[in-house]
C-alpha positions, -999 to 999 in steps of 0.1 A, spaced: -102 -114 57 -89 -92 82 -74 -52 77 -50 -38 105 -48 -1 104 -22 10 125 -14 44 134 -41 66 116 -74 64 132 -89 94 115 -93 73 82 -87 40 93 -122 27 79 -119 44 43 -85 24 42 -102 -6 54 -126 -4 30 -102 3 1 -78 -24 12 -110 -53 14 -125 -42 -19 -90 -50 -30 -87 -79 -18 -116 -90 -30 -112 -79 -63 -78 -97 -68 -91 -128 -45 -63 -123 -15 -74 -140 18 -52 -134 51 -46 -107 74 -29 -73 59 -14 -50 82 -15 -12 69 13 7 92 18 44 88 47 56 93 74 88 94 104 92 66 131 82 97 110 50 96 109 50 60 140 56 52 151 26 77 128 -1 56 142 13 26 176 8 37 174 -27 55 155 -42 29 159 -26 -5 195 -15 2 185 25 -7 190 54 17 160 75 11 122 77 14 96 61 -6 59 62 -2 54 25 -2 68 -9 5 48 -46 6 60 -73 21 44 -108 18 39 -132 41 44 -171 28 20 -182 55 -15 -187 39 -34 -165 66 -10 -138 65 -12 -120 35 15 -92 43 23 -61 54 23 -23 37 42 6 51 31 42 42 52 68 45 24 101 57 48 126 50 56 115 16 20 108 9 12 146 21 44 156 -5 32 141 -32 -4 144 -30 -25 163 -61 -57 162 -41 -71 148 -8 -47 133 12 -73 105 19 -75 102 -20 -31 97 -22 -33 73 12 -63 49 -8 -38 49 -41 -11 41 -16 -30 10 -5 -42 -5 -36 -4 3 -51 4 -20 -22 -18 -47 -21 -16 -49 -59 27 -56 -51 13 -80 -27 -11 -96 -57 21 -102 -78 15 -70 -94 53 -51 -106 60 -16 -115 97 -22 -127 87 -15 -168 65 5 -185 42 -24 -194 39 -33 -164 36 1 -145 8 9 -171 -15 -26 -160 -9 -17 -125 -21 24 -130 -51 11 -142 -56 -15 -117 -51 15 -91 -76 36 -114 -103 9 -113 -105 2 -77 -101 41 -66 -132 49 -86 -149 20 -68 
């Protein structure tokens, strides 16, 4: 298991960390790439591949090859917007949310969004 952290060397090993436990927790092998990047960025993702024109904080992309695992764009700005405490604290949640998309995990219903906010609860008190 291997953790790229691109762009954000002041916590790159806390989101290493984060991003293994989760992998380990939910039983993911591959290389993950975590990419930080600016809303301009963002908001290009967003558009390409989701079809929206705005920001988000977060977008997983999987790889179908069985040693990539995928890839997880965070957008730092939003994370510093939305943020109710350390920004370390929103850029761990905005990991897990990530891999946890990559683990087949969805946030489209409350059901759903409810098993996954739990599933972010449990690994950030790890």
């Amino acid at each position: 298991m291997t953790v790229y952290v691109n762009r954000l060397s002041e916590y790159e090993d806390e989101i290493r960390e984060v991003a293994k436990r989760v992998m380990m927790g939910e039983k993911l092998k591959g290389e993950l790439s975590v990419t930080f990047v600016d809303d301009e960025r963002m908001i290009e993702l967003n558009g390409k591949y989701l079809g929206r024109e705005d920001t988000t904080d977060v977008l997983s992309f999987p790889f179908s090859v069985p040693e990539l695992l995928g890839d997880i764009y965070i957008c730092l700005p939003q994370a510093k917007r939305q943020k109710k405490g350390d920004l370390i604290n929103e850029l761990k949640l905005l990991t897990i949310h990530g891999i946890l998309h990559l683990a087949g995990y969805d946030d489209r219903n409350d059901s759903m969004r409810k098993k996954m906010r739990e599933k972010e609860e449990e690994y950030l008190k790890e």
